[in-house]
N, C-alpha and C positions, 0 to 999 in steps of 0.2 A: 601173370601179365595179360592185358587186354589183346590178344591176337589182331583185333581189327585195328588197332593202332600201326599207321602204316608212315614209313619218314622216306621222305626226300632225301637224296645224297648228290651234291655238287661239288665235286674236285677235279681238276684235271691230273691230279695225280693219281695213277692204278692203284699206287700200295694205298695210300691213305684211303682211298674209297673201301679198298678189301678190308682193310681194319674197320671203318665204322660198319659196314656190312655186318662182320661178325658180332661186333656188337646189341646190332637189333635182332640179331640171330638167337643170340645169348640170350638176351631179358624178354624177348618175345613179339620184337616188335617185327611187322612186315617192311619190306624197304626198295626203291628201284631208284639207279643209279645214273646220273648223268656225267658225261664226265667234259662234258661243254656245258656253260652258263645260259648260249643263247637257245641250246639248243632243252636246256630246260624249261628255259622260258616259254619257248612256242610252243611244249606241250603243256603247261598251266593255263595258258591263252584259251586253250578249248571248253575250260569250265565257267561257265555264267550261273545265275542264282536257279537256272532249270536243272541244269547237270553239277551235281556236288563234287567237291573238287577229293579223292581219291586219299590226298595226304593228310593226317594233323601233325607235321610237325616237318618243316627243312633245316637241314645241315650242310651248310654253304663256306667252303674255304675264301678268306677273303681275297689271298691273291690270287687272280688268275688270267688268264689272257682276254683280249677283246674287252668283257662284261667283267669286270672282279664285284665281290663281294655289295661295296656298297650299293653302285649301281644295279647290281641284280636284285636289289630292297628296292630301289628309288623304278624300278619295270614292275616290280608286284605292285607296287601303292596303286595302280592304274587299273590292275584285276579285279571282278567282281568279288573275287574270294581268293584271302589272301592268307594262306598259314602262318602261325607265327616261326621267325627264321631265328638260329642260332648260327655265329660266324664261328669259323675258328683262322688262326692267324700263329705262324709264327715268330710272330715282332710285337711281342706284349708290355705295351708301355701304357699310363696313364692317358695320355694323348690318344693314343689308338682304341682304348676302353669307349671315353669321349666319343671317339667319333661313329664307333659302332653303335650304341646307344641310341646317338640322335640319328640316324640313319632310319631307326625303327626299327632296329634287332631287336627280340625279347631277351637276349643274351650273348654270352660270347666266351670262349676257351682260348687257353695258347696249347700248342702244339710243343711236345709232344700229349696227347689228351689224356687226361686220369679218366679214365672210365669212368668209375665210380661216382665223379663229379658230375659227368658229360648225365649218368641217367636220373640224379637229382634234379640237372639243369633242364631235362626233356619234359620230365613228369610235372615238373611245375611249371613250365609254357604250356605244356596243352590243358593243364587244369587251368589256368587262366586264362586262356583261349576259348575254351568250353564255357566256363563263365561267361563272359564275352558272350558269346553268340546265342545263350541263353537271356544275356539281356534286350541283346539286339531283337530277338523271339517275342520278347513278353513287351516292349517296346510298340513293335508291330500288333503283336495282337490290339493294345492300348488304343494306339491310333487308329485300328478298326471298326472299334467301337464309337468313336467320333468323327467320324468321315461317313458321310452324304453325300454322292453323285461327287464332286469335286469340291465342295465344302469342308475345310480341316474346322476342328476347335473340338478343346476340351472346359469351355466358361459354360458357368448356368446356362448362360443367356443365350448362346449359341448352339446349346443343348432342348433350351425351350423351341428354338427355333427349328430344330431337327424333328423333334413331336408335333410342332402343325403341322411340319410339312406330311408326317406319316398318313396326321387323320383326316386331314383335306385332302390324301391321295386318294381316300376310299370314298368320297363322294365326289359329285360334281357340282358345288355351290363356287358363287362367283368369291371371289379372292381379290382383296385389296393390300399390295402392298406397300409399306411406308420406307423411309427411310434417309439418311443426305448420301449425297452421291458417292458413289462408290463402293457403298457395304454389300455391293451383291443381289441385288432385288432382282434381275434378270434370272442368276443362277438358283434364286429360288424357285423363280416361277417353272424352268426347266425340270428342276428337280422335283416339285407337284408332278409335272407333266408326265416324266421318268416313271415317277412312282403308280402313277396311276397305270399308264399302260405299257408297265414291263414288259408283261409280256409278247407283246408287239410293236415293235419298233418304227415299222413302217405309218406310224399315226401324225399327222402335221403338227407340228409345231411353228405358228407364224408368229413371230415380232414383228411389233409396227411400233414407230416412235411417232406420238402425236406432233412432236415439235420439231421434228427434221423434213414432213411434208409439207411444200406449202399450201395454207388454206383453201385457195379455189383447187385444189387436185385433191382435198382431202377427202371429201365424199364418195367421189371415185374410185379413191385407193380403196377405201375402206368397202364400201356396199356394191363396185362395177357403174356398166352403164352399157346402155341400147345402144344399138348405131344411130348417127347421126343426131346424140342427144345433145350435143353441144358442137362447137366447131373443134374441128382436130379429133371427134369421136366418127373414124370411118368404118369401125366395127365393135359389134360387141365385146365386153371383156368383162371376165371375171373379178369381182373385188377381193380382198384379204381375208376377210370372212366366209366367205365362199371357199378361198383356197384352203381352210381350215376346217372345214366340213368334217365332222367326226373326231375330228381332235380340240387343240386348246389355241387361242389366240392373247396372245401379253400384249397388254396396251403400256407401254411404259408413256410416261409423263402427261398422263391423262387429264391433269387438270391444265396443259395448253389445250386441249381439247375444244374447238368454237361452242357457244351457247348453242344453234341451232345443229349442229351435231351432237350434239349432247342430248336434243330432244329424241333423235332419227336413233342413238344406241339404245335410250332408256327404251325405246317403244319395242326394239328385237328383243332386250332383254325381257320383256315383258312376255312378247308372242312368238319369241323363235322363230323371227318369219324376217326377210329383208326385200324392202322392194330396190330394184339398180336404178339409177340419177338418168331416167325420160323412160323407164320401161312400166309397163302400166300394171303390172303379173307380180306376184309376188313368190318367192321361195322359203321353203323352209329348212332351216340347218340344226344340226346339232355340234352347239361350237361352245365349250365352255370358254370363260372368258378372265383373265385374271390382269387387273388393271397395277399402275404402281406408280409412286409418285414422291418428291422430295420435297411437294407442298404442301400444308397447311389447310385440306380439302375442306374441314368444320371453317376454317376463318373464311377462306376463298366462298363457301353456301350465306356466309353473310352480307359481303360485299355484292352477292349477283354474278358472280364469276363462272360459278359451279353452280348447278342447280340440285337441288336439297333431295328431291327424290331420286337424281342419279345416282348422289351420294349412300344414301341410305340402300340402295336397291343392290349398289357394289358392297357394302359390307357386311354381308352374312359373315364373310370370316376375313377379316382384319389381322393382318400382323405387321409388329413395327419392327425392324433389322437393327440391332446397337451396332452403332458405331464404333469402329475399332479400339479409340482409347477406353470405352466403355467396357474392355473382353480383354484386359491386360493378357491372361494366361493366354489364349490365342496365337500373338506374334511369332512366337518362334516356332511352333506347330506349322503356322499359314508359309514363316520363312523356309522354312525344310520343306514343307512342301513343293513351293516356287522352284527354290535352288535344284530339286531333282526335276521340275520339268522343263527346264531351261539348259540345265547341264547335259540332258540327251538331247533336247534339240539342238545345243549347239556343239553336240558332240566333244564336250569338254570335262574332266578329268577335277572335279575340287570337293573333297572329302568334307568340308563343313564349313562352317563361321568360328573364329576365333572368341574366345572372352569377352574380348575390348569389342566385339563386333554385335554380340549379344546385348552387351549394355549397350551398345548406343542402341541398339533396334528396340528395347524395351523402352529407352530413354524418350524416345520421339514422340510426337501427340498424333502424327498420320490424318493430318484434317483430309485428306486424300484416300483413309479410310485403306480396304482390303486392295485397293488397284494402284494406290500410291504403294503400298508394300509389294507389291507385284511389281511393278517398275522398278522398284527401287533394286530388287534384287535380279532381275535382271539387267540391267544396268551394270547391277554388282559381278555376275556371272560372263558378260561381256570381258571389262576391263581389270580383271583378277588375273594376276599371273603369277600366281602363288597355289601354293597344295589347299590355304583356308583362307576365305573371305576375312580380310583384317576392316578393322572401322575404317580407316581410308578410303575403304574399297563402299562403303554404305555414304553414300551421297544424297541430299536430298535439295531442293530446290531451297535458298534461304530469302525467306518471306519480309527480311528484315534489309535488305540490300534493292539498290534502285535508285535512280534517278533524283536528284532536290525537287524535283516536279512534283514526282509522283509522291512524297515523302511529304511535301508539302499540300499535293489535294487532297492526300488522306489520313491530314494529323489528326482531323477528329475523325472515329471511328463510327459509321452510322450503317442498320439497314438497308439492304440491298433495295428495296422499295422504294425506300425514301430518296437514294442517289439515284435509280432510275425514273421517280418523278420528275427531279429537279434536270434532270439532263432534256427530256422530253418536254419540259416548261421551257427550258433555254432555247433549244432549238426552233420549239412553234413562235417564240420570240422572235429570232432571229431570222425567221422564214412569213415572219408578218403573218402567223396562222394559218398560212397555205398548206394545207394539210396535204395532198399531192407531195409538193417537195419538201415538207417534213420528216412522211412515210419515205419516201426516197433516200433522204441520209440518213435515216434511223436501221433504212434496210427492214423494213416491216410493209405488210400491207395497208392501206386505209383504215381497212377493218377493225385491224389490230389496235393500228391507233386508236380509231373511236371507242376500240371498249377500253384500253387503260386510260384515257380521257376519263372516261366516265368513271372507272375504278379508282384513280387519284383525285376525281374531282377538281380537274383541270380544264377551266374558264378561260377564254379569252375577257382581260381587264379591258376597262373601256377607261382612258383619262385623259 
């Protein structure tokens, strides 16, 4: 017999504890004896996945006072590490079989116990328990090999994605990333970032979203400014690129970027050098730069939007991020993921997803991409009040539900383009071309207006 093999004993009764004692004595197993339920419990409490938990294997009378048997299964389910439990009982009915079972016992005896039985029933819960935890093992390891900074998947494609990022960590060429919202393009750029300066942590990483500053501040933000270059400038300040000196700046949604900043980044890209908006002196930084975008930057260099050599200047290394329905095998990798980082920080207790919860999560399209699965299962992890996330508990927004209004302006389905021409035709309609209070209800600048004017080729009619 394996000496290291060590059992748990929970009885409040002395005889029956002395008897199974002998028992582990006999066949070789090691063994320490509780003879209160709670008072076993609070010392399993102490083992989490750093401290390994002493037993493979508890023997638990079912009835007992305060905590009886079931209950003392339904306090382990909550432990990091949980041995498999054999009950024993002496009220052996079908019924009672049932209910230890579903309880999550690996087994169960009546009293008075045939030894003989009891070490059949030992040796084959902790060989399947050892199973168990060997898969859990080779599991882990699995997923180690597909996890990037906090990027889960085991798809090609997400695999392709994990290789640029390796070899674009070992240089510093500029980086263009593609993709529709949501699949992550931020967390790759970090993960570049990560990669390249492991080894010291303390290196900037700035984010700047070109379409959340507005236009006249964007120059600012981006490059600083003198004192007194403007009004409201009563000191000098540093811009974004500045603050990123030595590290990496992520331009996400770089094609709102205005034309005439578009000309002020190609020219740093070019010379490493920035001059600030009324200072006459120029600086030079060493700022790699990795831009990202859910547009169409080749069509946008057509239209005049974007201009061709910023284009071409950002993309020494291009990658495009697939879309979630694009990476089937992903989902549930991304889901288990979510669900353990949601379940510690909400400090809540749910062992997994049910079947019925697995299909619907593969079922879904996620036009919402890796952040709608992220919502969703938080959400899921919130309002779950069960041991596993059932489909009930998988909620998602239904795209098919709303108003006869709304059902009705968008029976026919048409590009995003094309319904924001036709909105901003209506409105310089309805505003007699006043461009001023166009931009006003539109909630854009002038500016703005004037280039999709010019980008839709939107005339005021004369009749």
């Amino acid at each position: 017999m394996d000496l290291a093999k060590k059992i748990c004993i929970v009885d409040d009764d002395i005889g029956s504890c002395e008897l199974t004692k002998g028992f582990c004595e006999q066949y070789g197993f090691g063994s320490q004896v509780f003879l209160s339920s709670q008072e076993a419990i609070k010392f399993l409490e102490q083992f989490d996945n750093k401290n390994k938990n002493p037993f493979s294997l508890i023997i638990c009378d079912l009835k007992m006072p305060e905590i009886d048997g079931i209950e003392f299964i339904n306090r382990l389910n909550y432990l990091d590490q949980k041995p498999p439990v054999i009950l024993l009982t002496a009220h052996g009915s079908v019924d009672t079989a049932i209910e230890c079972l579903n309880s999550g016992a690996a087994d169960y005896l009546t009293k008075p116990v045939n030894f003989n039985e009891l070490l059949i029933i030992c040796n084959r819960a902790i060989k399947i328990h050892e199973m168990e935890e060997d898969y859990t093992l080779l599991k882990k390891e699995l997923y180690k090999t597909y996890l990037l900074e906090d990027m889960v998947g085991k798809s090609t494609q997400i695999k392709n994605v994990f290789e640029f990022i390796q070899k674009v960590s070992k240089v510093s060429c500029n980086v263009l990333i593609t993709g529709e919202s949501g699949t992550g393009k931020e967390m790759v750029a970090r993960a570049i970032h990560n990669q390249q300066f492991k080894s010291n942590s303390g290196i900037p990483f700035v984010a700047i979203n070109c379409s959340s500053i507005p236009e006249t501040l964007l120059e600012s933000e981006l490059f600083g400014h003198a004192k007194g270059s403007f009004t409201g400038a009563t000191n000098c300040r540093r811009g974004l690129l500045e603050d990123a000196n030595g590290g990496t700046v992520f331009l996400d949604e770089i094609g709102e970027l205005p034309v005439y900043l578009q000309a002020k980044l190609l020219r740093f890209l070019q010379e490493r050098k920035i001059k600030p908006v009324g200072d006459n002196t120029y600086k030079y930084l060493d700022v790699r730069i990795i831009a990202a975008t859910n547009m169409n930057l080749k069509e946008a260099t057509k239209v005049g939007t974007f201009r061709e050599d910023l284009y071409f200047r950002m993309c020494v290394a291009p990658i495009e991020i697939p879309p979630l329905r694009h990476r089937k095998d992903d989902i549930i990798l991304l889901a288990e993921h979510f669900l353990k980082k949601y379940t510690q920080k909400f400090n809540v207790k749910i062992l997994g997803f049910s079947r019925t919860a697995i299909a619907k999560l593969l079922k879904l399209d996620w036009p919402g991409n890796v952040r709608e699965l992220e919502n969703t299962v938080e959400r899921a992890v919130v309002f779950c009040d069960e041991k596993f996330i059932n489909e009930k508990d998988i909620q998602v927004p239904d795209l098919n539900k709303g108003n006869a209004d709304i059902v009705k302006l968008f029976s026919s389905l048409k590009p995003l383009e094309e319904i924001e021409k036709e909105y901003i035709e209506y409105v310089l309609l309805c505003t007699g071309h006043k461009k001023e209070k166009a931009a006003d209800i539109l909630k854009i600048n002038r500016k703005t207006l004037y280039r999709k004017q010019h980008e839709y080729e939107i005339f005021k009619q004369n009749h």
